[in-house]
Every structure is written in C-alpha cells, then in structure tokens.
C-alpha positions in Angstrom: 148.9 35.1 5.9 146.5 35.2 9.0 142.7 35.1 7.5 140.2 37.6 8.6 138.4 34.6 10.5 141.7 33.9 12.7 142.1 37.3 14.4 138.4 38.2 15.2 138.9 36.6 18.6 141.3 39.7 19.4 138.1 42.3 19.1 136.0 40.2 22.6 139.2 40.1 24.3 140.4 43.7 23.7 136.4 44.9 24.7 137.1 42.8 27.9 140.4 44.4 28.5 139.6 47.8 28.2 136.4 47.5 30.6 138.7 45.7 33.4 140.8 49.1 33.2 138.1 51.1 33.0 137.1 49.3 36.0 140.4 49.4 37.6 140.9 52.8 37.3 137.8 54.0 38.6 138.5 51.7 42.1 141.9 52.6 42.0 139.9 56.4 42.3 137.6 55.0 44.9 140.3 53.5 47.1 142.6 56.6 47.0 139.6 58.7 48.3 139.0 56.4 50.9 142.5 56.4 52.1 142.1 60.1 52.0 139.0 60.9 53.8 140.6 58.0 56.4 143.9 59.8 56.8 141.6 63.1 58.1 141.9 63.5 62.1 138.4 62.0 63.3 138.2 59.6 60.2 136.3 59.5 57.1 132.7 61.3 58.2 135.2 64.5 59.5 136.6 65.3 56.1 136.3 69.0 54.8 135.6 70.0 58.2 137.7 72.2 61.1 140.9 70.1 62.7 139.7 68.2 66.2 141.6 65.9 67.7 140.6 61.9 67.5 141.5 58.3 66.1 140.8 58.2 62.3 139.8 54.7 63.1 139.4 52.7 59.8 138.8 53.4 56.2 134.9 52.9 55.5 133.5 52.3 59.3 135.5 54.9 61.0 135.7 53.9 64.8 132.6 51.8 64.9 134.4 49.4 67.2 134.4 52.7 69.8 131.0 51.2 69.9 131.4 47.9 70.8 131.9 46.6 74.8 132.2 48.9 77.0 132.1 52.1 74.8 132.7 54.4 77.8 136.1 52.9 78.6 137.2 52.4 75.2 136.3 56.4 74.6 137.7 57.3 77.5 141.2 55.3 76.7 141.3 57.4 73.6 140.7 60.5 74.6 143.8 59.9 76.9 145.8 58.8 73.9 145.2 61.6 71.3 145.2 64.0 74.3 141.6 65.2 73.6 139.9 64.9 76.7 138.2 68.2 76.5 136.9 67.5 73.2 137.6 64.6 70.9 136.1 63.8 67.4 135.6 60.3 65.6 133.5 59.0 63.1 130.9 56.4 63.4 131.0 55.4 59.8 129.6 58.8 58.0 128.3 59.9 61.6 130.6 62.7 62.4 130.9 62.1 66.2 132.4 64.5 69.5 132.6 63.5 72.7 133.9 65.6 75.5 135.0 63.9 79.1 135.8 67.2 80.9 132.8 68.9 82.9 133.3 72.5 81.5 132.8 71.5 77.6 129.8 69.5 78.7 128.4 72.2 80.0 128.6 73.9 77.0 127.0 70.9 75.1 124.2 70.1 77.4 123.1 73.5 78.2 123.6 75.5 75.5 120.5 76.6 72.5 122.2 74.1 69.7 122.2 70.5 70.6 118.7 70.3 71.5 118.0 67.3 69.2 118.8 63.7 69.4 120.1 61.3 66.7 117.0 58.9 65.9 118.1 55.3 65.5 117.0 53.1 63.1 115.0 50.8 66.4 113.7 54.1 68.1 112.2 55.3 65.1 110.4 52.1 64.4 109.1 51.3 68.1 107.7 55.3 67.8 110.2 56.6 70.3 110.2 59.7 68.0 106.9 61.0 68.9 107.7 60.6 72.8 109.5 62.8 74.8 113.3 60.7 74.7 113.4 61.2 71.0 111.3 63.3 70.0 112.5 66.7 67.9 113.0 69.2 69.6 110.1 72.3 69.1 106.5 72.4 70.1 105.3 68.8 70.2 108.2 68.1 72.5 107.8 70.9 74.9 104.0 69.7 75.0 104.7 66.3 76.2 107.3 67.4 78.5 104.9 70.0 79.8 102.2 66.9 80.2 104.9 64.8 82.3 105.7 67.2 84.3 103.1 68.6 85.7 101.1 65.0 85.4 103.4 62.4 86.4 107.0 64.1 87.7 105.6 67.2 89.4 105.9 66.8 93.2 101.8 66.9 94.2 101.7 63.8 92.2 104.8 62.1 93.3 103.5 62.5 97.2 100.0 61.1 95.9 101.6 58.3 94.7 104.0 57.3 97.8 101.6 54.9 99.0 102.2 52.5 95.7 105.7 52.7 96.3 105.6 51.5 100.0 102.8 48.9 99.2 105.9 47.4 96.8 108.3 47.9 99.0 106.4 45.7 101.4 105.9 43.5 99.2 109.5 42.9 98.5 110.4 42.9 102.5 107.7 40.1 102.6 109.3 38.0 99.7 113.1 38.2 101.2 111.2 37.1 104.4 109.9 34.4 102.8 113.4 33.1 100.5 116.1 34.7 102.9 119.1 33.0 101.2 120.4 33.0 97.2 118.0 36.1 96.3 118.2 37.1 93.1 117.6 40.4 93.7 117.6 41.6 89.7 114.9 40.0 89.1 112.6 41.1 92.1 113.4 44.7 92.0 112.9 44.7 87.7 109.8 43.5 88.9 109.3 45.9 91.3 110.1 48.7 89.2 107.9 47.2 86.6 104.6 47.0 88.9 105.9 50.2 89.8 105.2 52.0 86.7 102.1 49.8 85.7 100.7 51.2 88.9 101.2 54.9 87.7 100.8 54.9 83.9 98.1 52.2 83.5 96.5 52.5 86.9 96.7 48.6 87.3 98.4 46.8 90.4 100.2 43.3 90.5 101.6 42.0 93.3 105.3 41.2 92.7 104.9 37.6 92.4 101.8 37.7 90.6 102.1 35.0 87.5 99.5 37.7 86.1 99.3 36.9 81.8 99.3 40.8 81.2 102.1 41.2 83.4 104.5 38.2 82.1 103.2 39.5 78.5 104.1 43.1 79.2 107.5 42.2 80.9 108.9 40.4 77.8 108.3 43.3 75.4 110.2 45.7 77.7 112.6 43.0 77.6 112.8 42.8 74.1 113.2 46.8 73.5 115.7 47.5 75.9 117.5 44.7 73.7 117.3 45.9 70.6 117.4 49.9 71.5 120.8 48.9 73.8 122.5 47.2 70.8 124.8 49.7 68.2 123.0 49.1 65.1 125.5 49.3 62.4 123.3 50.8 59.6 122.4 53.8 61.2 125.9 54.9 60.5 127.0 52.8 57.1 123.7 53.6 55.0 125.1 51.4 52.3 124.7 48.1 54.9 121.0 49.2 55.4 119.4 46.8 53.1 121.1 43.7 54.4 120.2 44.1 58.0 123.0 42.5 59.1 122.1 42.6 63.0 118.2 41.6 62.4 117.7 45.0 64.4 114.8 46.0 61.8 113.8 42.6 61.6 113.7 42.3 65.3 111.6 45.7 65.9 108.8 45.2 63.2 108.0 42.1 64.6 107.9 43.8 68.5 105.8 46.9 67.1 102.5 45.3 66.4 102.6 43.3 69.7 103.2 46.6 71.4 101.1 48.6 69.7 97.8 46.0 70.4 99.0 45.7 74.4 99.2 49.5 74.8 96.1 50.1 72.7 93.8 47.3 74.5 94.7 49.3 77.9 93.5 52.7 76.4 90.4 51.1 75.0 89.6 49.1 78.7 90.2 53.6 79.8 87.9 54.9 77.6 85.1 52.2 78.4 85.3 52.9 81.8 82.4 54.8 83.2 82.5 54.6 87.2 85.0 57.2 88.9 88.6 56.0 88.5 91.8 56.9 89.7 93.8 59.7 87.5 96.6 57.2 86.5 98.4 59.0 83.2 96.7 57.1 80.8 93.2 58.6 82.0 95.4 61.8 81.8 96.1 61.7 78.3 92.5 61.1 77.1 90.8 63.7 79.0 93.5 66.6 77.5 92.1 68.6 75.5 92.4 70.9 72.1 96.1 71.5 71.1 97.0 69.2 73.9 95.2 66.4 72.8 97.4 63.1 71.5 96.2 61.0 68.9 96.0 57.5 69.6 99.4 56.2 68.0 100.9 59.2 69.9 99.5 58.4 73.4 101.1 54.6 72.6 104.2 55.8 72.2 104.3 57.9 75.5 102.9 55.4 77.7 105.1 53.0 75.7 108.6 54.9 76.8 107.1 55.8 80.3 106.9 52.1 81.1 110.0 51.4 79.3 112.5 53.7 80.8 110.9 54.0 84.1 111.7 50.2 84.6 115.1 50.1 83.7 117.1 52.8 85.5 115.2 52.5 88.6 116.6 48.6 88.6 119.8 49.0 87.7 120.7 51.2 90.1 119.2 49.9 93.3 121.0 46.8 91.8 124.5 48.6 91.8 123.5 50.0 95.7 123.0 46.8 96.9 126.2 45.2 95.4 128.0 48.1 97.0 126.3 47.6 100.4 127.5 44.2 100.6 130.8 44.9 99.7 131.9 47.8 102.3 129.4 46.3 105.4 131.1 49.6 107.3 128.8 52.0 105.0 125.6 49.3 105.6 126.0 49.4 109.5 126.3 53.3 109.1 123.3 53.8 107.0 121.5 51.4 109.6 122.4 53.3 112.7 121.7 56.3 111.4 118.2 54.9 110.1 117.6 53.5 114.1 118.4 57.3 115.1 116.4 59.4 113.0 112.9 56.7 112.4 113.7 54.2 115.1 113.9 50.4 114.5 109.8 49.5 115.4 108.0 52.8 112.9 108.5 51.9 109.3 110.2 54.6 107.3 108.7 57.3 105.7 109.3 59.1 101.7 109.8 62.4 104.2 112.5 60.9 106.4 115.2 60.6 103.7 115.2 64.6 103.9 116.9 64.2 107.4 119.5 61.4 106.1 122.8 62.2 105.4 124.6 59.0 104.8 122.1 57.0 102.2 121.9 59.8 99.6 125.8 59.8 99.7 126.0 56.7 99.3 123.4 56.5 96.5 125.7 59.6 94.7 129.1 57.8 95.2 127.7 54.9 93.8 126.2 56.7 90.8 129.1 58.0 90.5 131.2 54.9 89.9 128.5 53.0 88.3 126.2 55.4 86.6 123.4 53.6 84.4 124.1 56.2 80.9 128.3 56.3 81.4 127.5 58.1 78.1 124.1 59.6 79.3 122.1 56.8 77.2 121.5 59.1 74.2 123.3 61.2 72.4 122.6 64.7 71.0 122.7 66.2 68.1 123.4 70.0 66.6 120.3 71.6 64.9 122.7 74.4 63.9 126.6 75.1 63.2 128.1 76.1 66.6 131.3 76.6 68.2 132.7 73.7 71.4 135.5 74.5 73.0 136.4 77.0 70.4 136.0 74.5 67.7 133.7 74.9 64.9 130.8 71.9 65.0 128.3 71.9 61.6 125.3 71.0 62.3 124.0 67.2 62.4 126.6 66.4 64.4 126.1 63.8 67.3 128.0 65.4 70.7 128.6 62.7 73.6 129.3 63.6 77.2 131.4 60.9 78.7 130.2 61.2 82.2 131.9 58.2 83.8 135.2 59.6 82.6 134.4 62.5 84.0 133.5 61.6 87.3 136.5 59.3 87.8 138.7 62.2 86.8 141.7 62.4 89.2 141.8 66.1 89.2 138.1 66.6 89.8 138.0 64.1 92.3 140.4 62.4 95.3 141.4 59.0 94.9 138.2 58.8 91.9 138.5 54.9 91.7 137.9 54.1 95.5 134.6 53.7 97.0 134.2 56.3 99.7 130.8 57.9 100.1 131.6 59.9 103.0 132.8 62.4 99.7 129.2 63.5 99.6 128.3 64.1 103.5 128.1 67.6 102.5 125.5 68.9 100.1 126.2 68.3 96.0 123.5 67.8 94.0 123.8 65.5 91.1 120.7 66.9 89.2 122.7 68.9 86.8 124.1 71.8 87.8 127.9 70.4 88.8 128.8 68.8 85.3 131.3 66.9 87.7 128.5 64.7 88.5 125.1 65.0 86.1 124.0 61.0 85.4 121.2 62.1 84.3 121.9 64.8 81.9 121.5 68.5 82.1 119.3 71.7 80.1 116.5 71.2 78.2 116.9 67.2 77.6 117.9 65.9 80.8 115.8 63.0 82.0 112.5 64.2 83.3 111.9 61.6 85.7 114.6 62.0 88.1 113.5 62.7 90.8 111.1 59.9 91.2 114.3 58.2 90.5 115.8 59.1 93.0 113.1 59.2 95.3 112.0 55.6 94.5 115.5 54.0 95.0 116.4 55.7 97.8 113.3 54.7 99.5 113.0 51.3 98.8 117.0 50.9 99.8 116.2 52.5 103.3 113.1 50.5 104.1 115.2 47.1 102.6 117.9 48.4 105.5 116.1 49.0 108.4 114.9 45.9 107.9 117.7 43.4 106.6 121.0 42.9 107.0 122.2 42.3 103.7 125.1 39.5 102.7 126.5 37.4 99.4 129.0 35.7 97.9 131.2 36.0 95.0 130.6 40.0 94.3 131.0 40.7 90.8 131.6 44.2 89.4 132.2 43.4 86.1 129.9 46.0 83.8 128.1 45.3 80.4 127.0 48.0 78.4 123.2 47.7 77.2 121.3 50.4 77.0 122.3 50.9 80.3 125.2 49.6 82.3 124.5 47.1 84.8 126.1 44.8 86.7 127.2 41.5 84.1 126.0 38.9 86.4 123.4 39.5 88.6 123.7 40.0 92.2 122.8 37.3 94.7 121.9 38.1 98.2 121.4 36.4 101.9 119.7 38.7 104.0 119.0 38.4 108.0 116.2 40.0 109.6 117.3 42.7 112.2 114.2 42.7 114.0 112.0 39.7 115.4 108.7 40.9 113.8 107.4 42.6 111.0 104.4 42.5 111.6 104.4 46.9 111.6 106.0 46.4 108.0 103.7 44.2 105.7 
C-alpha cells in the first residue's frame, strides 16, 4: 500500500497542470481572435466596421510594412491588386487606415468639413509640432496661426518685400558655381540656400551661403536631425503595446533634440525682445508685438518658428533638386527654357520675380516634374476624421487616418497621356497645381493644404531661372532612384558641371 507521504507529489504537479491549461486555453482564445480580427478585409484595426476593400496584411501589425520603402509605390501596387483604387482600407497595426488614389474621392477627403485633423505622431508631439500650424487641432488656435502666416509671412505684400533676400541668395549661389564649375553638389548648396532662406525671413539674420557661421552649422544639424526622426514610421504610434520598449529610439532620439531646440529658438527671441533700435519686421518680431487673443506664449512662438524653418527648408530643396536632375537629363527642355529666358529678359538684365509671369515653358516644366517627383507622394501627412462620415459611399468612423496617394494619381493612365514619360510641354497651357484639379494638388487641398506654397513655388522657380540664364547645366551618372523620408528626394545626390553662357557676370553678383 502507497503511504500518504508517497503520493503528495501528485497535488504540485496537478496545481501545475491545471494552470498550463488554464493558460493554454485562454491563448488558444487570444490566438483565435487574432486570426479573426486578421481575416477582416483591411486587417485587424477594421474589425466591426463597414466592408472596404484592402490587404488584411498580418495578424497583430496589420500592413505596417505598407510603411516601409517606398510606401507610395507599395500602396499604389495594392490598390491595383484588390481593385480599390478609388478607396482602399488597411490597417497600420490598430490605426484603421484609407487611402484613395483617384482624384474625385480625394476631393471628397481633402475638401470636405470631416478630415480637418491630423494624426499626431509620437516625434511631432514631442518636438511641439502640435501647437504649430502642420499639426495642430483643428479649431481656433489653428485658424489663429494660420491667420498669423498668412497675412505675415505668405501674403503677397510680404512675399514682394522679401524678393530682394531671395535674389541676394540666388547670387550668391551663381557666384559659388562660378567659383567650383565642375562636381557640384548641388544638394547641399541649395539646402543651404533654402536654409539662409528662411533664417532671413523668420529670424531676420543673414548668412552668406558658405558662411562656416556656429549658429548656422548649429541650426543646420537640428533641422537635420528632425526631418530624420519625423520622416521615419515609428512603429509605436500604431502597436501601443510596443510603446514602452522604444524599439526605433524615436522617443529617445526626440527628447534629447527638444531641449537643444528649444534653448536655440528661445536665445533668438530673447536677442528680439532686447533689441531696442528700429529693426526689420522679420516673423519673429511679428509674433512678439501681437497682441491680446493673438498673443503666443513663449513655448508656442518656439514651436511656430521651429516648423517655419523646418519645413520651409526641406521642400524648397528637394524640389529644385528634382528640376535640376530633370534639366540635365532632357537638354532639349534646358535649351527651350533658355531661349525663351534670352527672349522675354534678354541674356545681359538679370531676371526678375515678375518675369516668370510672362514664361511659359519653366512653370511647365516645374509642374511636370512635380508631377513625376512630387516631395509628399502621400502629401507628407495624413488626416484624420473628427466625425463618422461617408467616402465614396462608404461609412468612415471617426479617428480614422484618410491618405491621398497623389503620385498614383498623377501617373494614372487615364488621367493622363503616356503618365510615366517626361514631357512638360503637357502643361503649356494653363493648370494650376494649387488645388483645385485633384489630378495634380502636391501640396494638398481645403482647409489643410500647405500654406506656404506659393513662396514655394515662387522661390524655386526663381532661383531655377536665374541658375539658367546663367549656366548651362551638365553631369554624369543621373540617378532617379527615390527614397522616402519625410519627403521624397532623389537617393543619391545630384552632381553637376555647369558652363557659363555669358563672358561676365559682373551685372549678376
């Protein structure tokens, strides 16, 4: 007979057993509602919600790796696939996601009352883009600073006050490829260009381009470091559960470039405010003298100034960048552009802000290559619902992120002729590309399109005319090839030889 001793073993093991099933059954649980909220068209986030078309992607993350490369193509591919081009839905781990890539639903998205807010990241919200105008929620504080920008910075009086910054740059660039003439980097003078560009405007303070200035160098690597960390897809803004790990460094990253950015942009409003002689009304002497329900506090005006340098350096780059590369590939469009320029200015007066008005083949050339290379493929940032809503007959709850694919929309073969070739003579007739033809909107339409544009435009288009009528522009080895940051540029950087077309410049610099 087995003694009492001899079988009290069995209770410990039997304790053990029946927690592993316990266990076991509640994962068993956990993995069968996984597999189910997967199996849902869009993937897990688009559970108990209407039927749209899309990739379930996989269980947990969804289609996160949408996200990853060239997110544009990718989205693009599978909007083909699932036959959802008008309006597609995935999930970005519990971020229920649409996207549309057909002009009329974007319309609907961008102008409509409903997506009027945008999805804060986890980086945005720590380097206070939420309290500036690109993130900022939509209602009264927004409308403020977008009132302040406009009529301040965007509005026409001051963009014709400030032409004379913009040509002393340009000349300053002529007199540099002067100077170098062969194996120009040209990314890294025109990001510096752009740079001194905005200094000039929103802190009032001019550099010369190849100034070795400490502020300058300073304020140039925390740009760089932003656009960094704002361009990468941070992973636990849509899987909450990975959020204490950090598993990018993104929060890591951006807490150690807040205080750095916060000290540089507050030392400049200080040096403002101790100013006493009469000063030039650059926007940071705009933002201290508003006044009552205008007024900013301190950490407010950082933020602003911080994301008026910080976007107005990038896209201006990146584009003239993409315009340049194109310019030396089809020399047929250069020598057109540079007739024309010889015919309207004349080769001996330097050209004007008010002579691109009478030009016909530079601003199609500057739309066809936006066009094919627009800097926000998926307009940079996304929007988000602040209500339930219908798309394209579809019902959308609210807190969902809408996309508009806009370089699958503007290499659409029935929207436009032969959509993958380079041919600018498309636009020799009028089309505006500042939002009101969804076929071509690169930067955005309705209430959050980019307020800047037109100084945009005005700045590229001006610096490539005067860098024409006075170069002939050449390189070697081409390279299209794209890479998504927070914008998408060209993956390695353009190198150019350029030949003087006159035998002076001495009417230039």
């Amino acid at each position: 007979m087995t003694s009492d001793t001899e079988t009290l073993w069995l209770f410990p093991l039997l304790s053990k057993c029946t927690s592993l099933a316990f266990f076991s059954f509640f994962f068993l649980l956990f993995l069968l509602k996984s597999i189910f909220l997967w199996s849902h068209p869009g993937g897990p986030a688009w559970a108990n919600h209407n039927v749209i078309p899309g990739p379930r992607g996989l269980p947990f993350i969804g289609s996160m790796l949408l996200m990853t490369g060239l997110a544009h193509r990718k989205i693009a591919a599978s909007a083909q696939a699932y036959g959802a081009k008008r309006l597609m839905a995935f999930s970005l781990g519990q971020t229920r996601v649409i996207v549309t890539c057909h002009p009329d639903v974007a319309k609907e998205i961008l102008n409509g009352s409903t997506f009027v807010d945008r999805p804060v990241k986890e980086s945005a919200r720590i380097l206070m883009f939420d309290r500036a105008i690109g993130f900022a929620p939509y209602g009264a504080y927004w409308r403020t600073l977008r009132r302040i920008a406009a009529m301040h910075l965007f509005c026409p009086k001051q963009m014709k006050a400030s032409e004379r910054q913009r040509k002393v740059i340009s000349d300053e660039m002529v007199e540099i490829m002067h100077r170098k003439r062969e194996s120009i980097c040209v990314r890294d003078l025109i990001r510096r260009a752009s740079l001194c560009n905005m200094i000039w405007s929103v802190f009032g303070r001019k550099y010369r381009l190849d100034s070795n200035d400490v502020q300058l160098l300073e304020l140039r690597k925390l740009v760089d470091e932003g656009y960094e960390v704002l361009g990468t897809c941070n992973w636990t803004d849509h899987l909450p559960w990975l959020a204490e790990f950090d598993p990018q460094g993104i929060r890591f990253r951006c807490s150690n470039l807040l205080p750095k950015v916060k000290r540089f942009v507050n030392r400049i409003i200080q040096e403002h405010r101790a100013q006493t002689s009469e000063v030039s009304a650059d926007f940071t002497h705009v933002l201290l003298s508003l006044q009552g329900s205008d007024r900013l506090s301190d950490s407010d005006m950082i933020a602003v100034l911080w994301e008026m340098i910080f976007r107005g350096t990038d896209t201006v780059a990146v584009m003239m960048e993409w315009i340049l590369a194109r310019l030396v590939l089809h020399p047929d469009v250069q020598s057109r552009i540079q007739e024309e320029l010889d015919r309207v200015v004349g080769r001996y007066r330097p050209i004007r802000e008010s002579d691109i008005a009478n030009l016909v083949h530079l601003p199609a050339l500057v739309k066809e290559v936006l066009r094919l290379h627009p800097p926000g493929p998926l307009l940079s940032w996304a929007r988000m619902a602040i209500s339930d809503t219908t798309v394209d007959g579809h019902h959308v709850a609210a807190g969902t992120t809408a996309m508009v694919n806009m370089w699958a929309i503007s290499r659409d073969p029935h929207l436009w002729k032969e959509p993958s070739e380079f041919r600018s003579e498309r636009f020799a007739k009028d089309f505006s590309v500042m939002g009101s033809d969804l076929r071509l909107a690169p930067f955005g339409s309705g209430r959050r399109s980019c307020p800047g544009k037109n100084l945009g435009l005005t700045t590229v288009s001006f610096w490539v005319a005067s860098l024409l009528q006075e170069f002939e522009l050449d390189g070697n080895n081409v390279d299209l090839t794209e890479v998504l940051k927070l914008s998408c540029e060209m993956a390695n950087p353009l190198i150019l030889n350029v030949r003087p077309r006159r035998t002076s410049t001495t009417s230039f610099l």
